[in-house]
N, C-alpha and C positions, 0 to 999 in steps of 0.2 A: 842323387840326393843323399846329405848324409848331414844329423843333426847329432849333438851330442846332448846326451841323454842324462850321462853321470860321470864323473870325475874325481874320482876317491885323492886324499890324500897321498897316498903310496905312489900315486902316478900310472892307476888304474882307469880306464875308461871306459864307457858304452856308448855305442852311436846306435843310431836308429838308419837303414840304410838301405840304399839300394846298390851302392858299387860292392857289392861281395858277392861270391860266384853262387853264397845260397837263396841270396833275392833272384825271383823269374818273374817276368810280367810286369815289371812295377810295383811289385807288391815289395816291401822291406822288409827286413830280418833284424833282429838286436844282436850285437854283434860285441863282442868284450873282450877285451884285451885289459890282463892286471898279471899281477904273481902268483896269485892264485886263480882266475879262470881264463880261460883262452879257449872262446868260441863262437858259433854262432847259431844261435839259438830264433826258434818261433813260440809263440804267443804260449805254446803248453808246454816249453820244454821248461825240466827243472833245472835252476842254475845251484851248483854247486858247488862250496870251497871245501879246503882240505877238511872243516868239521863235518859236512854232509849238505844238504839241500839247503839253500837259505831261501828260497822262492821262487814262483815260476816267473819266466819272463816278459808275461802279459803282466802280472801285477808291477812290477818296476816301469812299464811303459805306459798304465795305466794312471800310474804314482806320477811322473814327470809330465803328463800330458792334461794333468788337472789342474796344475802351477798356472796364475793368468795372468805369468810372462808368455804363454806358448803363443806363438802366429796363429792364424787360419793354418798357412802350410802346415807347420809340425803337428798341430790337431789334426788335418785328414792324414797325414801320414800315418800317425798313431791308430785314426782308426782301419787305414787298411790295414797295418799290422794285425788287429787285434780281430777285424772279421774274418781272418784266419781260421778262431777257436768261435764257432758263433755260442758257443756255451760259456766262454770265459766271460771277460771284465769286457765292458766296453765303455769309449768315450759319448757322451750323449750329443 
């Protein structure tokens, strides 16, 4: 499974995923590849550019997954992302 999340200008992107070696179980990871971040991040990690922290990774996946273009699919994948952090953001 792999949906894409964000697509910056610069030709930066985030997928939401399960083929990276840090999803187990079926659960996804946000995963980011740009010029400025490259990695793969869970629902509490902070994402950071060269200025410092811009947000944790549950918030961006919570932000893309309340858009209603998203499927059923991409909503549950979103929310097993996000019951990862049961204190973070979740989808309802």
């Amino acid at each position: 499974m792999r949906y894409l999340v964000l697509n910056d200008p610069n030709g930066g992107m985030a997928y939401l995923t399960t083929e990276s070696q840090g999803s187990s179980h079926g659960v996804p990871v946000l995963e980011i590849r740009a010029g400025d971040v490259d990695g793969t991040f869970g629902p509490e990690d902070l994402i950071y550019d060269e200025s410092g922290p811009v947000m944790r990774a549950a918030s961006l996946v919570e932000l893309w997954a309340s858009s209603p273009e998203r499927s059923d699919d991409e909503i549950e994948a979103a929310r097993r992302f996000l019951r990862q952090w049961p204190d973070g953001p979740q989808v309802a």
